[in-house]
C-alpha positions as CSV (number, residue, x, y, z in Angstrom):
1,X,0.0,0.0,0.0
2,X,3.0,2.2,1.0
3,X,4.4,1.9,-2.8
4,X,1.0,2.3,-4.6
5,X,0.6,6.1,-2.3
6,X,4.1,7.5,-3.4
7,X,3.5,11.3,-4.5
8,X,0.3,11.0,-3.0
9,X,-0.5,12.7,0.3
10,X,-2.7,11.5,2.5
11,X,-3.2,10.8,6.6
12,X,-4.0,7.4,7.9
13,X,-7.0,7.5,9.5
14,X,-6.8,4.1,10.8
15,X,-5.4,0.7,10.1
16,X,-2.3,-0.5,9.0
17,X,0.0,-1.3,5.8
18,X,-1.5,-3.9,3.6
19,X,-0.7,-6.1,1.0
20,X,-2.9,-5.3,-2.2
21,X,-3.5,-7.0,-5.5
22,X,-5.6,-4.5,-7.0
23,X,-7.3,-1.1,-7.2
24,X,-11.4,-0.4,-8.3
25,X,-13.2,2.7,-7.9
26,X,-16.2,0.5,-8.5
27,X,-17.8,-1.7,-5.7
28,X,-19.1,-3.9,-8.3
29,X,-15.8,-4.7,-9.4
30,X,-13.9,-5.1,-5.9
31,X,-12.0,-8.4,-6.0
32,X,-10.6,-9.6,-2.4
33,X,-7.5,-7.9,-1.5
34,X,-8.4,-4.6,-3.2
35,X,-8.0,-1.2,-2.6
36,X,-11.0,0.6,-3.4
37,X,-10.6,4.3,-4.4
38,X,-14.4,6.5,-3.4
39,X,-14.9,9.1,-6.1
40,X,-17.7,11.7,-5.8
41,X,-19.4,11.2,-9.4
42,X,-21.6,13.2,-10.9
43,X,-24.6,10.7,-10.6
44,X,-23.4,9.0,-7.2
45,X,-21.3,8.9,-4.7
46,X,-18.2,6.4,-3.5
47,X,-18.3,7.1,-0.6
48,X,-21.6,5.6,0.0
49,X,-20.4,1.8,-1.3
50,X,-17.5,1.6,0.7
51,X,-19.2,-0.8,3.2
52,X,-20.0,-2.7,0.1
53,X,-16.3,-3.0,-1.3
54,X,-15.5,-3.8,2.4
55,X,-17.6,-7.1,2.2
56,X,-16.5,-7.7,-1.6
57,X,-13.3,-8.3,-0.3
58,X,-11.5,-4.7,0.0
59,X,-8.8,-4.3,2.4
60,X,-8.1,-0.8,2.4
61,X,-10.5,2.4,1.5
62,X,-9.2,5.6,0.0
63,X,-11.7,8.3,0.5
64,X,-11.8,12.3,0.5
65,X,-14.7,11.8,3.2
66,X,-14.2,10.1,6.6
67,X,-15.4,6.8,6.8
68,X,-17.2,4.7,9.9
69,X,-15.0,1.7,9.9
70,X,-12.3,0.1,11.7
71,X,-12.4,-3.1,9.7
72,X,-10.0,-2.2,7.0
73,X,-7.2,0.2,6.4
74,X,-9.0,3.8,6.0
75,X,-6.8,6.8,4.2
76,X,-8.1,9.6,3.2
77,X,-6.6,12.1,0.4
78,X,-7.5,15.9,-0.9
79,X,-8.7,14.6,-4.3
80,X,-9.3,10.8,-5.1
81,X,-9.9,11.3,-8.8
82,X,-6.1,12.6,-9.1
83,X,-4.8,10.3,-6.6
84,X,-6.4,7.6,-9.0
85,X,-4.7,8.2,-11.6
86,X,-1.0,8.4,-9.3
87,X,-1.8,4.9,-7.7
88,X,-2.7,3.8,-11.0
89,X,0.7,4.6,-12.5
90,X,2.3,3.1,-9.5
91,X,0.4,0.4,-10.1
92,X,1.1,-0.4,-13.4
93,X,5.0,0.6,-13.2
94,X,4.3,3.5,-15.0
95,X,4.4,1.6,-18.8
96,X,4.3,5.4,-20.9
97,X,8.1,5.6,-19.9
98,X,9.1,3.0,-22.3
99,X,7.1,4.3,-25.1
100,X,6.9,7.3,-27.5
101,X,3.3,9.1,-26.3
102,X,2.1,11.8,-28.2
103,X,-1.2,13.6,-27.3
104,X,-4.0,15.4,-29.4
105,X,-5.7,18.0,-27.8
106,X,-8.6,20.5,-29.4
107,X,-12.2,21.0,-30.4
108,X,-12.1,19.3,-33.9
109,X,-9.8,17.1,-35.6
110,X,-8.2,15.1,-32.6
111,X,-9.5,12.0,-34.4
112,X,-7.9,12.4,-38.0
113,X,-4.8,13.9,-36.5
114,X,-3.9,10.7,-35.0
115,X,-4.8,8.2,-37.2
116,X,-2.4,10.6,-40.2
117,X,0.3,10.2,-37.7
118,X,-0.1,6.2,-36.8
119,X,-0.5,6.1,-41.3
120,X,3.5,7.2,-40.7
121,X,4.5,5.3,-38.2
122,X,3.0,2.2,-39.8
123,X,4.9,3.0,-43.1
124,X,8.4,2.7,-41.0
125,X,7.2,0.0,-39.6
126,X,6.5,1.1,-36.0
127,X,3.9,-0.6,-33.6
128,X,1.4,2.1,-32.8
129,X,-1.1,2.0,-30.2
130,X,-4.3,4.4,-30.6
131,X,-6.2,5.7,-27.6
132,X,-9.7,7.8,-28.9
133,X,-13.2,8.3,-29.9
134,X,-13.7,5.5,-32.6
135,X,-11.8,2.9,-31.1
136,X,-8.5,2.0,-29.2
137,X,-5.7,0.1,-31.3
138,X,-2.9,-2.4,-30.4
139,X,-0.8,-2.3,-33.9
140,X,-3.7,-4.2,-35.7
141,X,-6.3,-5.8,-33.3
142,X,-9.4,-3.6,-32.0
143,X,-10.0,-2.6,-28.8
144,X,-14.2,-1.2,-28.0
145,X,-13.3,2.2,-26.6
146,X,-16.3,4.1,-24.2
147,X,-15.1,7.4,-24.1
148,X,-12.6,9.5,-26.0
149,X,-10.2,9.1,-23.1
150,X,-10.4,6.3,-20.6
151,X,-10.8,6.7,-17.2
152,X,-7.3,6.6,-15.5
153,X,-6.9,3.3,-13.8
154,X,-8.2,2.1,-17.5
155,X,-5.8,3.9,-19.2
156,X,-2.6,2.9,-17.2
157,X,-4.4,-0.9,-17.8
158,X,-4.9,0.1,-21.4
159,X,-0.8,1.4,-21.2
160,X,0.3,-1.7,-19.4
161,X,-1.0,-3.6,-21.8
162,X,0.6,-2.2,-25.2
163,X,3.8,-2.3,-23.7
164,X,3.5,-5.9,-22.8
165,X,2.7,-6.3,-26.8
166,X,5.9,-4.2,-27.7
167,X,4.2,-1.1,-28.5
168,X,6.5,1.5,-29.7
169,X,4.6,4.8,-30.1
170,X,1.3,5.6,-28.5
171,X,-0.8,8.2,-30.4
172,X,-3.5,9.6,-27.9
173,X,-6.9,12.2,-28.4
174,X,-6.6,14.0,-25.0
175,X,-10.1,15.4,-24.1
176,X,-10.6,18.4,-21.9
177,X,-12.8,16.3,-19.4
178,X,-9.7,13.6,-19.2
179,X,-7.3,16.5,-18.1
180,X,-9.7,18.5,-15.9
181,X,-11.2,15.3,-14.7
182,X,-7.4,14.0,-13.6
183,X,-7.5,10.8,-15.7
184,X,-4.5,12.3,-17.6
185,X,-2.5,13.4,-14.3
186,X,0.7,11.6,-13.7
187,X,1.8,11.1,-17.3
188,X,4.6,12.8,-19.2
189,X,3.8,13.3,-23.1
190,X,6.7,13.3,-25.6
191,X,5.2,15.8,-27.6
192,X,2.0,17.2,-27.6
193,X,-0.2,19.1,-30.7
194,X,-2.7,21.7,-30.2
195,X,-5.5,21.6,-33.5
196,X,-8.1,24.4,-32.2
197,X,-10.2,25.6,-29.7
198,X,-14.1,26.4,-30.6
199,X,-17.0,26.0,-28.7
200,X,-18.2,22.9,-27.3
201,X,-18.9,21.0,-23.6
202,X,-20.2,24.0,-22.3
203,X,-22.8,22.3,-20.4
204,X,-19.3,21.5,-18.2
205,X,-16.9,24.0,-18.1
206,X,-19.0,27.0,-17.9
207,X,-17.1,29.3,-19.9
208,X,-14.7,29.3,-23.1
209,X,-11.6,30.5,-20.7
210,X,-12.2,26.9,-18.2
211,X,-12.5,25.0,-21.4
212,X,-9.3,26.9,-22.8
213,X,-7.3,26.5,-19.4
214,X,-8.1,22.7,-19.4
215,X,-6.9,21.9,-22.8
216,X,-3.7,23.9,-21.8
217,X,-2.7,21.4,-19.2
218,X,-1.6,19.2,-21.5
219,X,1.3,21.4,-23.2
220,X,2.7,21.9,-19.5
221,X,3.1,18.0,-19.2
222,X,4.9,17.6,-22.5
223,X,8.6,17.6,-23.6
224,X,7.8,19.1,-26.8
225,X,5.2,20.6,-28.6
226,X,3.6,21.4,-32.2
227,X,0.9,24.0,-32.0
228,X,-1.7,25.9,-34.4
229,X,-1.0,29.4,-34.2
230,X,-4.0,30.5,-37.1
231,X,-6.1,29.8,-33.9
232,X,-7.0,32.4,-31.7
233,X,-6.0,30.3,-28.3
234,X,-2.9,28.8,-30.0
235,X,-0.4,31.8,-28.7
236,X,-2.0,30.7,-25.1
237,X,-1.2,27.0,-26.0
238,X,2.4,28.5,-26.8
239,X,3.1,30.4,-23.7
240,X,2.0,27.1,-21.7
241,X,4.0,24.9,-23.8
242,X,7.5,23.5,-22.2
243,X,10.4,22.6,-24.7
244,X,10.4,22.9,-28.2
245,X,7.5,24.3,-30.0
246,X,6.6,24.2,-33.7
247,X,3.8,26.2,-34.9
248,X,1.8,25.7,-38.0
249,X,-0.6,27.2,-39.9
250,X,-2.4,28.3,-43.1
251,X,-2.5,32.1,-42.6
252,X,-0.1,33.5,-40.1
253,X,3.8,33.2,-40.6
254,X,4.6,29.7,-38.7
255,X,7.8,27.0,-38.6
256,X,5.0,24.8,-40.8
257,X,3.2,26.5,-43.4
258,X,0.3,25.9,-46.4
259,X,0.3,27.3,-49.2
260,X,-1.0,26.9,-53.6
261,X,-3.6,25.1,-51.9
262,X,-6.2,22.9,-54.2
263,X,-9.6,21.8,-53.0
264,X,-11.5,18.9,-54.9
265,X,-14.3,16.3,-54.4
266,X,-11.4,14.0,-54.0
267,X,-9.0,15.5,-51.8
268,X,-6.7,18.3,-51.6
269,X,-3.3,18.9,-52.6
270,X,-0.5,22.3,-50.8
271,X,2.7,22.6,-50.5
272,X,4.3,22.6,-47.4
273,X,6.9,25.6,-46.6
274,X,9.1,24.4,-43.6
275,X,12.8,25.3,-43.3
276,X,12.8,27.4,-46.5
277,X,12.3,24.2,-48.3
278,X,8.8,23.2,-50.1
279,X,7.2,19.7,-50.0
280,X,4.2,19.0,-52.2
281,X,1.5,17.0,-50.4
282,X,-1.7,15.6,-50.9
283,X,-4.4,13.8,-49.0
284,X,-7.5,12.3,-49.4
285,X,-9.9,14.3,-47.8
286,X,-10.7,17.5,-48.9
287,X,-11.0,20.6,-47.7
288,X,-8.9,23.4,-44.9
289,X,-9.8,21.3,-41.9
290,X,-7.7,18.5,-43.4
291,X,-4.5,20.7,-44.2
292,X,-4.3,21.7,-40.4
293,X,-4.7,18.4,-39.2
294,X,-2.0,17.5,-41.5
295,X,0.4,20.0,-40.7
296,X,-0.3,18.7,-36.9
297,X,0.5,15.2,-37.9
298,X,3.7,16.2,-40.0
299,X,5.3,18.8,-36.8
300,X,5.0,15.9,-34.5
301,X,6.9,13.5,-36.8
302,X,9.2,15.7,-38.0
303,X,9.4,16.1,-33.7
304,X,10.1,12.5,-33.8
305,X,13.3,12.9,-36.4
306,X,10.9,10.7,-39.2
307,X,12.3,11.7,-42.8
308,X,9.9,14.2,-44.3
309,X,9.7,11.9,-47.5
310,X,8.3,8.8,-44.9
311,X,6.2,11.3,-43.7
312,X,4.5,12.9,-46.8
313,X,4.3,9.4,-48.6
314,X,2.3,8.0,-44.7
315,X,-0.3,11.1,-45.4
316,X,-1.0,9.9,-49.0
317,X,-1.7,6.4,-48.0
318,X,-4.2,7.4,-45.4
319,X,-7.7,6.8,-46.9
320,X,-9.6,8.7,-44.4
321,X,-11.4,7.6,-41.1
322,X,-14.9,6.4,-40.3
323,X,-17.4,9.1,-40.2
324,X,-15.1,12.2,-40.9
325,X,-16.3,13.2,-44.3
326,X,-16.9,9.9,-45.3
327,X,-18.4,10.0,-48.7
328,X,-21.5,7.7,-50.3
329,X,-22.0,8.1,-53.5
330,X,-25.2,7.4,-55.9
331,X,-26.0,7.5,-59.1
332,X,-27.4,11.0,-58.8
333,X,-26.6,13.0,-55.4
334,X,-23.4,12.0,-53.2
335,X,-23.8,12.2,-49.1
336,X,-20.9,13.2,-46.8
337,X,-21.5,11.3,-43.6
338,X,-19.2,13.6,-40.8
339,X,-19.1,14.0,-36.7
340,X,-19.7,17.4,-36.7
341,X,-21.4,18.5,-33.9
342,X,-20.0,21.7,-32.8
343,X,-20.6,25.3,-34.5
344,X,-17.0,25.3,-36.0
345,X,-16.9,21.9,-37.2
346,X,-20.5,22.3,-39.1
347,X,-18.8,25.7,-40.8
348,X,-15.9,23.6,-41.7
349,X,-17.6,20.8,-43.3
350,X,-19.8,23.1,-45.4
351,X,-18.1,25.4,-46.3
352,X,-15.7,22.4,-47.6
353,X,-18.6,21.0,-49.3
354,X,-19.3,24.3,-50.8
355,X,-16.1,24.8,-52.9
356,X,-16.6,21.3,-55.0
357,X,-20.9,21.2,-54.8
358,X,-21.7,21.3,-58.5
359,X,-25.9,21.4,-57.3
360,X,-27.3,22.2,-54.1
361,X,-26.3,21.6,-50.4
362,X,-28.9,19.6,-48.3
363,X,-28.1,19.4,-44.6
364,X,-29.2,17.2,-42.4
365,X,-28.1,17.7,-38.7
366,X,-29.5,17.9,-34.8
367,X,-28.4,18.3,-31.4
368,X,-27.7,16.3,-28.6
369,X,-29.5,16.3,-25.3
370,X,-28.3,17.0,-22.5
371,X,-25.4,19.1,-23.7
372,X,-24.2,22.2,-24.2
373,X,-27.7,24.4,-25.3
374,X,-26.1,27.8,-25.9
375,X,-24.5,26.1,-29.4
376,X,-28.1,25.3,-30.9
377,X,-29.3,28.3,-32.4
378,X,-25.6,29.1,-33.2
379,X,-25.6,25.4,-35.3
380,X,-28.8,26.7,-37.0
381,X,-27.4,29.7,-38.5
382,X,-24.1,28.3,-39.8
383,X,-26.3,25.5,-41.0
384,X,-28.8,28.0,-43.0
385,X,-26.0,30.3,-44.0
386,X,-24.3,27.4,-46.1
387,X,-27.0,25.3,-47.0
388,X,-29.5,25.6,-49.7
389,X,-32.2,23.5,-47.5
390,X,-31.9,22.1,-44.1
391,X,-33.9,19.0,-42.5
392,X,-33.0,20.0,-38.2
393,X,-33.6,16.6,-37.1
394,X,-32.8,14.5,-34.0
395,X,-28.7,13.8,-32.8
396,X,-29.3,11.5,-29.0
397,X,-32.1,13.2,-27.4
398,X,-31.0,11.7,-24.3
399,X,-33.5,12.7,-21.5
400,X,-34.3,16.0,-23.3
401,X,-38.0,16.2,-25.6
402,X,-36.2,15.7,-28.8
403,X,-39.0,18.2,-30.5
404,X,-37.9,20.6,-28.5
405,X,-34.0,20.2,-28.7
406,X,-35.1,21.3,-32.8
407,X,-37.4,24.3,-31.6
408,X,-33.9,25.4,-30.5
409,X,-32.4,25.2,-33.3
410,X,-34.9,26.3,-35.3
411,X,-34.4,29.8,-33.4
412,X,-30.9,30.0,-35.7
413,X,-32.3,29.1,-38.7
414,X,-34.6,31.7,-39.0
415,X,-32.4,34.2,-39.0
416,X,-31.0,32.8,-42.6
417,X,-33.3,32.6,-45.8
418,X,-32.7,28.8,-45.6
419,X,-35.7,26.9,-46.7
420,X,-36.2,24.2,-44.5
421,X,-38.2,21.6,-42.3
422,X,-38.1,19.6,-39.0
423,X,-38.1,16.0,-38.9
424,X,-37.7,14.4,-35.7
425,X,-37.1,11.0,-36.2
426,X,-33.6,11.1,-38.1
427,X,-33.9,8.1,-40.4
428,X,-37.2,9.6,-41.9
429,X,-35.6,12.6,-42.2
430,X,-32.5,11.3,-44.0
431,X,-34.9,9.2,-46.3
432,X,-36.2,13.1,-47.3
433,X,-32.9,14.2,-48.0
434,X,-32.4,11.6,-50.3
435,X,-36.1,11.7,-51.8
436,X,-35.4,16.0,-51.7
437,X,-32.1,15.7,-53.4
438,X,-31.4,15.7,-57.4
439,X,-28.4,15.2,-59.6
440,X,-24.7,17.5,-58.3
441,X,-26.1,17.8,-55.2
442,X,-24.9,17.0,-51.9
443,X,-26.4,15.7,-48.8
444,X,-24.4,16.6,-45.3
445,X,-25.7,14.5,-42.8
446,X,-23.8,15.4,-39.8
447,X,-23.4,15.1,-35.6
448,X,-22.9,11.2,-34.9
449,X,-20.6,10.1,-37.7
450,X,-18.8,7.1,-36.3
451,X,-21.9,6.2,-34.2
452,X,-23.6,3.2,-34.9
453,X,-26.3,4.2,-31.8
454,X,-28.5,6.8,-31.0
455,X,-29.2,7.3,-27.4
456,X,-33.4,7.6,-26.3
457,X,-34.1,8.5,-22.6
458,X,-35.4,4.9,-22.0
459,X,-33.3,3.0,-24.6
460,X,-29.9,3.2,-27.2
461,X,-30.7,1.9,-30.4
462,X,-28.7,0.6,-33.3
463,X,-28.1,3.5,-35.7
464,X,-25.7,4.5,-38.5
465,X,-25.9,7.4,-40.6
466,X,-23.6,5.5,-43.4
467,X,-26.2,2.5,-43.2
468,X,-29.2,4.6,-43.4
469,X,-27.8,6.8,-46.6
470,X,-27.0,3.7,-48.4
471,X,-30.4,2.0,-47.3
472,X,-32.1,5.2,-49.1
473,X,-30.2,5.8,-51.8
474,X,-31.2,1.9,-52.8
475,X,-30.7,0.8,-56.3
476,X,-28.9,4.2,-56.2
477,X,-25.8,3.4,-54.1
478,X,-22.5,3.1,-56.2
């Protein structure tokens, strides 16, 4: 117990030292011999199942409130979420230290930005290890992943275990919750990137400057760092940010910069200044979005000492990822299936769409429940501004009315000349897109992307944008 609470203080409230074979924070998961950490949830409370980790075998409590018993070892600690995630890298030996960790921090693009980097390290024949939204990756096999950044005693698990596999690089998304939450605390990044900061999770943090402060913790625990400065937070990130920094950017003088950029249907193609040298490259999925996430991806490898030929030639061979602008084509309109579900990442993907559309732009989008509300009306506008019709349709309602989640919306929208109409249930409604659509045009369906659920107040259902496209399209589908 002594050598899982180093760098942790704490008083000993009573008991004495104890032999333990493992930690839990949940009493349904206490195994004899544990130490079970209380953590004061948002839904419940730890502190009020310790007599039931007690009788599931625990032999020691951790707890931030006293606790009645004299049958176990009691300790109690300032904050158990942080010391969680201290015990659990005592616990597992901390396993990062013998591994290359690189974390992806921002609003948008966390996703791609990882998976372009891991397309580099897999063409030098690295063994990458992906922690994020869509799934977590040991080189090739699968992992289910819950949240875009595990809890910590998951994570150090979720570490331990890509070491023992000879994992040489770990390439993380880094959520704002994970570091203000702790689950990140106690690890040292090898370099760390910075995409953007837009607004989103408000229903948390309160305000953009908690959201921006969180997200900043993560350039103070990192040897290096590659930052975009065409964002208005990225001089913040900067003056946080320990070691060497490389900046990037589109449109403000940076160590990486775009320019001759061109924008297709298929992709897009710039040339990279960096080191008064240029380097064409070209990716697969179009639009500016995609030329900051690769300038993200190509800083931290050039970090890394990878040869800038490896690295450009890893970008090309990168064929996308699930749900971020993932195209369906038909015989007449084509659908771009994307996550967007924040004001700025609904701009980006329009505005994208709007510098290839041959027709019209149909957009199909929602809200989620339960979430930030001040970004609905704001949604609605960017959606009307760049659309020729909208259909404001259902995200995860959650335990929110979902007709009234679209009155919200709706507020945005009329402030455009948009046409457009509400559909609630989002499969009819992407069934009228297709039915509303005609040759040239394209159908943005975006806000769950990756998703294969959507989430009811009484029930989660099986749901996938990409399925339900295809399923409408019909004889259609290419």
């Amino acid at each position: 117990l002594s050598t899982l609470l180093q760098n942790i203080e704490y008083t000993l409230l009573y008991g004495e030292e104890k032999e333990i074979t493992g930690i839990a924070y949940d009493s349904r998961k206490v195994k004899k011999g544990d130490l079970f950490v209380c953590i004061t949830g948002f839904q419940t409370d730890g502190h009020n199942y310790a007599q039931k980790a007690i009788e599931a075998g625990a032999v020691a409590i951790l707890c931030e409130k006293e606790i009645d018993s004299k049958e176990v070892t009691v300790i109690q600690t300032k904050n158990t979420r942080q010391a969680l995630a201290l015990l659990s890298v005592n616990y597992y030996q901390n396993p990062c230290q013998s591994m290359n960790l690189i974390g992806v921090t921002g609003t948008n693009g966390k996703t791609t930005t990882t998976y372009l980097i891991k397309s580099v390290l897999d063409r030098i024949g690295h063994k990458v290890g992906v922690i994020g939204t869509i799934e977590n990756r040991i080189g090739d096999k699968i992992l289910h992943a819950d949240r875009t950044t595990p809890e910590s005693l998951e994570l150090q698990e979720l570490f331990d275990d890509m070491k023992q596999q000879n994992v040489t690089d770990v390439v993380m998304e880094v959520s704002s919750h994970s570091l203000d939450l702790h689950r990140v605390d106690g690890i040292q990044y090898n370099i760390a990137i910075f995409t953007n900061l837009t607004q989103d999770h408000l229903d948390y943090h309160k305000t953009m400057e908690n959201y921006k402060m969180a997200k900043a913790l993560l350039f103070q625990r990192s040897d290096k760092s590659v930052i975009n400065v065409d964002d208005a937070s990225g001089e913040f990130m900067k003056q946080n940010a320990k070691g060497n920094v490389l900046t990037f950017g589109i449109d403000k003088k940076a160590d990486l910069q775009a320019k001759d950029i061109d924008v297709s249907a298929d992709g897009v193609k710039f040339t990279m200044c960096y080191q008064q040298k240029q380097y064409p490259v070209s990716l697969h999925t179009p639009g500016r979005f995609s030329i900051y996430n690769a300038l993200g991806a190509i800083g931290a490898c050039i970090l890394m000492d990878i040869a800038i030929e490896d690295i450009i030639a890893g970008l090309s061979s990168n064929m996308g990822v699930s749900g971020r602008f993932q195209t369906v084509k038909s015989k007449k309109a084509n659908a771009i299936v994307d996550y967007a579900h924040t004001p700025d990442g609904l701009e980006n993907i329009l505005k994208t769409a709007q510098e290839f559309v041959k027709g019209k732009i149909i957009t199909v989008f929602g809200c989620g429940g339960d979430r930030d509300k001040t970004k609905r009306p704001i949604m609605g506008e960017i959606a009307g501004k760049y659309s020729d019709y909208c259909i404001i349709t259902s995200d995860n309602p959650r335990t929110e009315n979902p007709a009234s989640i679209l009155d919200d919306v709706e507020v945005g929208m009329k402030k455009t000349n948009c046409k457009y109409t509400k559909q609630v249930d989002r499969r009819e409604a992407i069934c009228h897109a297709v039915e509303y659509s005609k040759k040239d045009d394209i159908i943005i369906i975006a806000g769950k992307g990756h998703e294969n659920y959507q989430i009811f107040a009484d029930k989660t259902i099986h749901f996938d944008d990409v399925e339900e496209v295809k399923k409408a399209f019909g004889g259609d589908a290419l």
